[in-house]
C-alpha positions in Angstrom: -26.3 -57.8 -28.3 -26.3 -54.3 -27.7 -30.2 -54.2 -27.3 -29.8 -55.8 -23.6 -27.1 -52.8 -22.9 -28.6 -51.6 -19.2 -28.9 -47.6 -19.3 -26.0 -47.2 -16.8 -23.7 -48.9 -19.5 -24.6 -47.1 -22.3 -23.6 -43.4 -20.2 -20.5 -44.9 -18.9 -17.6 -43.0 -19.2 -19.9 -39.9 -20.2 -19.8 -39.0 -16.8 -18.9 -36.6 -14.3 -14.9 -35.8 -14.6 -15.1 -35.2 -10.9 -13.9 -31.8 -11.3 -17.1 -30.2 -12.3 -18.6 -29.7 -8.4 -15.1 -27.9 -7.3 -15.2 -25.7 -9.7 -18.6 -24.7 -9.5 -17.7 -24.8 -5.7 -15.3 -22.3 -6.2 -16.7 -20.0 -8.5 -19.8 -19.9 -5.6 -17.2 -18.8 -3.0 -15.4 -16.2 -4.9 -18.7 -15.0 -6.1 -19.4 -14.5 -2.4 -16.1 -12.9 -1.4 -16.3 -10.8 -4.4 -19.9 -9.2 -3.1 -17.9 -7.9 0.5 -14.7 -7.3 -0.6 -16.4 -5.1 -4.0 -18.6 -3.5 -1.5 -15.8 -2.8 1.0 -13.9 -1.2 -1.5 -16.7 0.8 -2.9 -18.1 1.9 0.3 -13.7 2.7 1.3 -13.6 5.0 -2.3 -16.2 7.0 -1.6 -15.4 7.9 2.2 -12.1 9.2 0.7 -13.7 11.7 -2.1 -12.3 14.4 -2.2 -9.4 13.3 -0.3 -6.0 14.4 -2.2 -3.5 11.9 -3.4 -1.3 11.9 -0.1 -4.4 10.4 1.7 -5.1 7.8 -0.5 -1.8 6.3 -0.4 -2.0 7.0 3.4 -4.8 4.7 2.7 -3.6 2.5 0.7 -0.6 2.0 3.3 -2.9 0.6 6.0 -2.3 -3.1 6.7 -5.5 -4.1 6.0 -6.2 -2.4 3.4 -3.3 -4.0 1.5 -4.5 -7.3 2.6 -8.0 -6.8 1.1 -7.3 -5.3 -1.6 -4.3 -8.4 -2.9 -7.5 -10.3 -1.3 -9.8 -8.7 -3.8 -7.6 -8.3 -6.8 -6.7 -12.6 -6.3 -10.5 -13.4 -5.6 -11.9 -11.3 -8.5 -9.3 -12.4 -11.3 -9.6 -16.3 -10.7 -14.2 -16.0 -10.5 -12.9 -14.5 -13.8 -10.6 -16.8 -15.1 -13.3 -19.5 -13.9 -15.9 -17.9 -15.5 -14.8 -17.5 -18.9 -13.1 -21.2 -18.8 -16.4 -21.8 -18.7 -17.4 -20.0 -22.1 -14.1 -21.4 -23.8 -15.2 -24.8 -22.9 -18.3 -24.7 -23.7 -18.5 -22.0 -27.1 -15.4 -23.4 -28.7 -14.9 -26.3 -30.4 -11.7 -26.6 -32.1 -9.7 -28.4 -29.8 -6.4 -26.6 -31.0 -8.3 -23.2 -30.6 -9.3 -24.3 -27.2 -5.9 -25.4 -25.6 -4.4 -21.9 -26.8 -7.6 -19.9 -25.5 -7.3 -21.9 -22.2 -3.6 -21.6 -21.7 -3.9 -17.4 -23.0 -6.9 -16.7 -20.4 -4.2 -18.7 -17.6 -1.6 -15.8 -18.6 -3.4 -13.6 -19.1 -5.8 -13.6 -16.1 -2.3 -14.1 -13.6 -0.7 -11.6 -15.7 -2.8 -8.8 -15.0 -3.9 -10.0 -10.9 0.0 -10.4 -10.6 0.6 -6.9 -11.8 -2.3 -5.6 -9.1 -1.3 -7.1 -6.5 2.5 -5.8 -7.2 1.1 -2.3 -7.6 -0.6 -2.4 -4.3 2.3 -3.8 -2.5 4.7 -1.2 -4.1 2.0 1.6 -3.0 2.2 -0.2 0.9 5.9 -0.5 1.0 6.2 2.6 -0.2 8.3 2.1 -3.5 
């Protein structure tokens, strides 16, 4: 019986998961954001060499400034994060070993953009 199985039916349920095409989507857009906020921030470092520490956090203290940088520290941890989900899903194969990779990368990854971003704010607000 199986032998008159169209091709369609035999790939059925082998599909797409329909989540695929937003990631991908996503790692495309912070890939993009990434390239002008890096540069930005490159270019911003070096016109303050030699600038003292005062002038940085003058810096630093500019409106923004904080808003790209939490921009830049939030865009460049998740094309992380999405990148090596990526590698965990496809390298590893023990399911076990791949939940607690997943959900360590999750804490990780926010751990660390969370402790930017407060870093940056405290520098702006002045604490």
């Amino acid at each position: 019986m199986s032998k008159f199985r169209t091709p369609i039916s035999k790939v059925r349920g082998f599909g797409s998961a329909k989540s695929g095409a937003v990631h991908w989507w996503h790692q495309k857009m912070t890939a993009i954001a990434n390239l002008f906020l890096v540069l930005w921030f490159a270019f911003s470092i070096m016109s303050l060499g030699g600038a003292d520490y005062a002038t940085f956090i003058w810096w630093v203290r500019d409106p923004l400034v904080t808003v790209l940088l939490v921009l830049m520290i939030t865009s460049l941890f998740y094309h992380f994060r999405l990148g090596l989900q990526v590698v965990i899903e496809d390298y590893v194969h023990n399911e076990g070993t791949k939940a607690v990779s997943l959900i360590a990368l999750n804490l990780v990854t926010a751990g660390l953009a969370l402790l930017g971003i407060l870093s940056v704010l405290k520098v702006s607000f002045g604490g």
